[in-house]
C-alpha positions in Angstrom: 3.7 -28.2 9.5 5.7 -27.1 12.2 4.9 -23.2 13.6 7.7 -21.4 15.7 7.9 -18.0 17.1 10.6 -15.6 17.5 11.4 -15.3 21.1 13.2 -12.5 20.9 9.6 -11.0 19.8 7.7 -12.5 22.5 10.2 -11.0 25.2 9.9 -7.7 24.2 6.1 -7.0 23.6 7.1 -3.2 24.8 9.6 -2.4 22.4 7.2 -1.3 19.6 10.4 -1.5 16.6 9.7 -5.2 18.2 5.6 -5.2 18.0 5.0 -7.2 14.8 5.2 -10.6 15.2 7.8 -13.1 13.1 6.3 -16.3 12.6 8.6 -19.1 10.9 6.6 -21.8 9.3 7.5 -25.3 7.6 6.1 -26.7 4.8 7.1 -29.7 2.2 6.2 -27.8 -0.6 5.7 -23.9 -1.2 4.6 -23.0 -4.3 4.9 -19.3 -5.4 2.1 -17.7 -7.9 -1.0 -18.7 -8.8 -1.0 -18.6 -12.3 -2.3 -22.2 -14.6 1.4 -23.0 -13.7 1.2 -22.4 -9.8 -2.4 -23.4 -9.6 -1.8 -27.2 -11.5 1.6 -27.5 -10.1 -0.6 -27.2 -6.9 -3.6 -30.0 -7.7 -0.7 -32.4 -8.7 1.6 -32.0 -5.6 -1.9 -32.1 -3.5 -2.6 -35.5 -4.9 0.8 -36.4 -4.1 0.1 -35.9 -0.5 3.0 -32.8 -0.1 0.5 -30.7 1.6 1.7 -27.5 -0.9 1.0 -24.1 0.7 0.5 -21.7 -2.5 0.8 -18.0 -2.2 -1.2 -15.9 -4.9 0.8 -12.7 -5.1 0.5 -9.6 -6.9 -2.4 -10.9 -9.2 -4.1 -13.8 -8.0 -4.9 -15.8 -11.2 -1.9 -14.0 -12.9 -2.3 -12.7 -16.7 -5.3 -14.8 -17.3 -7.5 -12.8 -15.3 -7.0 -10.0 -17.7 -8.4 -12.1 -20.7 -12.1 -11.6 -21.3 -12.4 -15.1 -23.5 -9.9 -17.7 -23.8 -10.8 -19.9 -26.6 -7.6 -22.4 -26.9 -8.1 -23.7 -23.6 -8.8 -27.4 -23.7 -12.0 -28.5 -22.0 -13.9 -25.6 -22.8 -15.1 -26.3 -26.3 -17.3 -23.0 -26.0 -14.6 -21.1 -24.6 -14.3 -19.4 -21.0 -13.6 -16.0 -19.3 -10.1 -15.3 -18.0 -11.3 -15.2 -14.6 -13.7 -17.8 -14.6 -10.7 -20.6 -15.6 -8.5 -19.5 -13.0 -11.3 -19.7 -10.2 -11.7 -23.2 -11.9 -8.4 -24.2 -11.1 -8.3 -22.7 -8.0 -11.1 -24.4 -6.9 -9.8 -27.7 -8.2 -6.4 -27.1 -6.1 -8.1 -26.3 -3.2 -10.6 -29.1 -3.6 -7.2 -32.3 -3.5 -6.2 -29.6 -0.1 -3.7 -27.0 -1.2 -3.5 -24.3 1.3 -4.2 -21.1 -0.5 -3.2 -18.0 0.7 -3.1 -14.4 -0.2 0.6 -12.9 0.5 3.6 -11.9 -1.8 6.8 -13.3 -1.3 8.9 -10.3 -1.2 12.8 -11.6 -0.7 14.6 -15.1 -1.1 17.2 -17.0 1.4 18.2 -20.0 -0.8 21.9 -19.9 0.8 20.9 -23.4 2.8 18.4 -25.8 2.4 15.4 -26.0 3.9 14.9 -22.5 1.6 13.3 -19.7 3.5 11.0 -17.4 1.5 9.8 -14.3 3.4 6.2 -13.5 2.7 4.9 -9.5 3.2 7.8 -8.8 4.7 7.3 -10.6 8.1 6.7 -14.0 7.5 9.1 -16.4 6.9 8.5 -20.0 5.1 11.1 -22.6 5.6 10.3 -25.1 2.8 11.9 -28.3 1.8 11.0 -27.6 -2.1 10.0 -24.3 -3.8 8.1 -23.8 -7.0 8.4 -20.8 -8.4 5.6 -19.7 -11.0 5.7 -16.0 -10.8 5.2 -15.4 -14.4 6.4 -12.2 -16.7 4.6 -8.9 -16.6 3.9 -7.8 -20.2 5.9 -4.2 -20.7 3.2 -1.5 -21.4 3.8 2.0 -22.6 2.3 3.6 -19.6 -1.0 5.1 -21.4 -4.2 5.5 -19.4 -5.9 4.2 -22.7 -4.1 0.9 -22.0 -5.6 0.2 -18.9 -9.1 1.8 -20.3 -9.1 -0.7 -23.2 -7.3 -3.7 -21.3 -9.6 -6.7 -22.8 -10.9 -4.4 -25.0 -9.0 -4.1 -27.6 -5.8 -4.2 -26.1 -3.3 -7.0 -25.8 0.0 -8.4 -25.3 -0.7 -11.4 -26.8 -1.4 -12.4 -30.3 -1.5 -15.6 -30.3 -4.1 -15.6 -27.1 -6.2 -12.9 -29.0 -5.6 -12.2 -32.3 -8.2 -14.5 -33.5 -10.7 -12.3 -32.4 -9.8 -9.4 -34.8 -10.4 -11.5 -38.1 -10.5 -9.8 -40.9 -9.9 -6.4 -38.8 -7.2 -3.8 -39.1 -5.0 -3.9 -36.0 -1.6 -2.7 -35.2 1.2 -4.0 -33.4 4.2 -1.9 -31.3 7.5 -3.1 -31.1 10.8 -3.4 -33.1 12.4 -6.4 -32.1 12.0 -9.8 -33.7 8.5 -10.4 -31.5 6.9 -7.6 -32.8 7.4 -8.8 -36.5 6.9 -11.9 -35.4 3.6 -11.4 -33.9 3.1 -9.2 -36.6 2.8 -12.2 -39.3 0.9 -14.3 -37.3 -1.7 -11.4 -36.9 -1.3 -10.6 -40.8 -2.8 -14.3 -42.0 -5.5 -13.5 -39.7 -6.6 -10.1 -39.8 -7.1 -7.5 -42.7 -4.3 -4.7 -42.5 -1.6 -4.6 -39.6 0.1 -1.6 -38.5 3.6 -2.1 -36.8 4.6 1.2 -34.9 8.1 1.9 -35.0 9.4 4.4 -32.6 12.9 4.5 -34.6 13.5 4.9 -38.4 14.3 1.0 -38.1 13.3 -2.2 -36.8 16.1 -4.2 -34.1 14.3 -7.5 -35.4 16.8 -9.5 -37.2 17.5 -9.4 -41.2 15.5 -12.7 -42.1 12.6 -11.3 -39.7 12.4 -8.1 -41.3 12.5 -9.9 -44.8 9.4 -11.9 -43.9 7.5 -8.7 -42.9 8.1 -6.8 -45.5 7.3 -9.4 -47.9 4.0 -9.6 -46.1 1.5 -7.6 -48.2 -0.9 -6.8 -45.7 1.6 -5.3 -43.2 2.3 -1.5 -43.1 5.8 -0.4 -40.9 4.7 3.1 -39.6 8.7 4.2 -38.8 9.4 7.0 -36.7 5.7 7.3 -35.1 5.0 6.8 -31.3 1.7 5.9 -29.6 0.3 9.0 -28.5 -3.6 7.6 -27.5 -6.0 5.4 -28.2 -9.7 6.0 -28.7 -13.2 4.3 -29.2 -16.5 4.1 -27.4 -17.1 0.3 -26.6 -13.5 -0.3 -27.3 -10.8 0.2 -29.6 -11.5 2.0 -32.7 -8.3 3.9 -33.7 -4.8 5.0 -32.6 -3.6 8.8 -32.6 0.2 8.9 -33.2 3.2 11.1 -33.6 4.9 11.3 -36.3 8.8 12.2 -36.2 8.2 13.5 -32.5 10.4 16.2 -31.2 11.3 17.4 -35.0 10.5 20.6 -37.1 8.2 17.8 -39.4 6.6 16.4 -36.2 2.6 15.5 -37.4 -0.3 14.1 -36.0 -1.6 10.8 -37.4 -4.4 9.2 -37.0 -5.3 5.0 -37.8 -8.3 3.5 -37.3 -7.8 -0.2 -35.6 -9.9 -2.3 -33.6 -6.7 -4.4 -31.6 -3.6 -2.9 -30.5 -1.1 -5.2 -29.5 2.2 -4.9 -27.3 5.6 -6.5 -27.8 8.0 -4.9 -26.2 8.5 -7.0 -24.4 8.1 -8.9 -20.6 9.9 -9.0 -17.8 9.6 -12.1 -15.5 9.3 -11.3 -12.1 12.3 -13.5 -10.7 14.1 -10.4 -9.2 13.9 -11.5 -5.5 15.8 -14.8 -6.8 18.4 -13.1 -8.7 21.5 -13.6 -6.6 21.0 -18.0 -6.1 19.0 -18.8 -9.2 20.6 -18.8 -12.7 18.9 -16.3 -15.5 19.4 -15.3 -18.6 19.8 -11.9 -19.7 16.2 -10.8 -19.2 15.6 -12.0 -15.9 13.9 -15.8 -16.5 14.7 -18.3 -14.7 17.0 -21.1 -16.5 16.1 -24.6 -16.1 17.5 -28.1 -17.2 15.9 -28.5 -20.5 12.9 -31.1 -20.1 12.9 -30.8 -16.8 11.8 -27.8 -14.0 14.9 -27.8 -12.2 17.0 -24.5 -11.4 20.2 -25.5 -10.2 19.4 -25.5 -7.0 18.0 -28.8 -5.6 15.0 -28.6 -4.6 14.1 -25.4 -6.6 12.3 -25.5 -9.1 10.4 -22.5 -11.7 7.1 -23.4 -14.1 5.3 -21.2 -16.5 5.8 -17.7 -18.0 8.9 -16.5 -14.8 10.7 -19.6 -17.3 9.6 -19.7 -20.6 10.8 -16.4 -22.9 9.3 -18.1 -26.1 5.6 -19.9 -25.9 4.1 -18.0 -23.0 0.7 -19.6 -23.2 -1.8 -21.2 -20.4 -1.4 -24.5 -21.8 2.2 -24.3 -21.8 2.2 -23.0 -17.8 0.0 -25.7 -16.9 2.0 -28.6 -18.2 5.1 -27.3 -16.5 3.7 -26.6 -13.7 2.7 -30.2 -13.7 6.2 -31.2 -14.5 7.4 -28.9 -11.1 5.2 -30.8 -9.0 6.3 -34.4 -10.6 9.9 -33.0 -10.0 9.4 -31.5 -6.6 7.7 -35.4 -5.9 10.7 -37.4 -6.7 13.0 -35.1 -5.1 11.5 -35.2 -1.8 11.1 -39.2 -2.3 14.9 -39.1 -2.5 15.9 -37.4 0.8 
């Protein structure tokens, strides 16, 4: 790696709009997140020898380290904390040399290759291939209880955590077709689930809604929104609103132990939006079987790509894939 600096800094030491220092830097391979897709995208290109430089962002670890047990996880037949899998793979990236680093890219140059990636708004990376695994940040409703009760009852994920409420009533809030969704996959698990509507209908399509509604165990509370949740060691109940706003506005009260979100994530690919190709959410489109973006050379892994599985299994074999991609592509300049 390569390290210039900006003369036009060094000559003017006295202008203080001029004090900070800009550093340009060159790497093969930068990888962006740190998520099970940055983190194995960085132990394979490691052992390929690309010397990756990875840069953790916002939430070093990502989503995981929100999780208190992650049970689906191969290798961990007894299952493992959030945070203590993510420090795994950390460690395991840093132990084939990946060059960790706490920063978060905050803007994108991809108009001319090598790409240049500007890290905490002074640094700049110049980097013959980019691997973007930013992930999607689950949409929350903005309640203190969510943060209070985050790992504690609740989630927004239910096929990461809705094993753990067996046989318990939970409820889920959304409209769309991944509420009722996750709403059936929680209802041949747990004992009674709740779907909070905030309208007097669901958006999720016609055959989705059929399937919930033919689900005996599911209850479609329309017109209520979340007001609070409440519990001592965690989640014991929900206090909604009932036709909010209205003369016939009431307060309601269920008693849950999980409270799932789907409405929804956004992936965080916003600093990419004007070279990369996205869909209408915001993720990242590749070439189907392959981690490619349509720029060569660029290439996404994990949640910032993936609107439909969303899992840490999932991230980690495509980040494996970005790192087999961003291999061959550097073979072939």
């Amino acid at each position: 790696m390569e390290l210039f600096k900006s003369m036009d800094n060094l000559n003017n030491k006295k202008d203080p709009q001029k004090a900070n220092l800009v550093e340009t830097e060159q790497v093969k391979c930068l990888i962006i997140g740190s998520g099970p897709a940055g983190y194995t995208a960085a132990i394979y290109a490691s052992r390929a020898n690309l010397k990756p430089v990875l840069y953790e962002g916002l939430q070093p670890g990502g989503q995981l380290t929100t999780t208190t047990e992650v049970e689906n996880y191969p290798g961990y037949p007894e299952g493992v904390t959030g945070p203590v899998l993510m420090e795994d793979l950390k460690r395991q990236a840093k132990r084939f040399g990946t060059d960790v680093r706490w920063g978060i890219a905050t803007s994108a140059d991809l108009s001319n290759h090598p790409y240049k990636i500007t890290i905490d708004d002074k640094n700049i990376i110049e980097a013959k291939t980019v691997i973007i695994a930013t992930g999607a940040s689950a949409k929350y409703l903005g309640l203190e209880a969510e943060k209070k009760y985050a790992g504690m009852g609740v989630s927004a994920c239910a096929t990461c955590d809705g094993f753990f409420y067996k046989g318990k009533d939970i409820a889920v809030v959304g409209g769309g077709d991944t509420a009722a969704e996750e709403a059936i996959y929680l209802a041949g698990l747990c004992n009674k689930v709740y779907i909070i509507v905030r309208k007097n209908y669901m958006r999720a399509s016609k055959t989705m809604l059929a399937k919930v509604e033919k689900t005996p165990n599911i209850e479609i509370l329309y017109e209520h929104n979340t007001k609070d949740l409440f519990g001592e060691d965690g989640v014991e109940g929900a206090i909604l609103i009932k036709k909010m706003g209205t003369p016939d506005e009431e307060k309601v009260k269920i008693n849950i132990h999980g409270f799932f979100l789907a409405i929804g994530h956004h992936p965080n690919s916003d600093i990419f939006s004007n070279w990369l190709e996205r869909d209408d959410v915001g993720y990242i489109k590749t070439i189907p079987g392959t981690s490619k973006t349509n720029l060569p050379g660029v290439f996404a892994c994990g949640d910032v790509q993936d609107p439909h599985y969303r899992q840490a299994i999932t991230a980690a074999g495509s980040g494996c894939i970005a790192a087999l991609d961003a291999e061959r592509f550097l073979s072939s300049l």
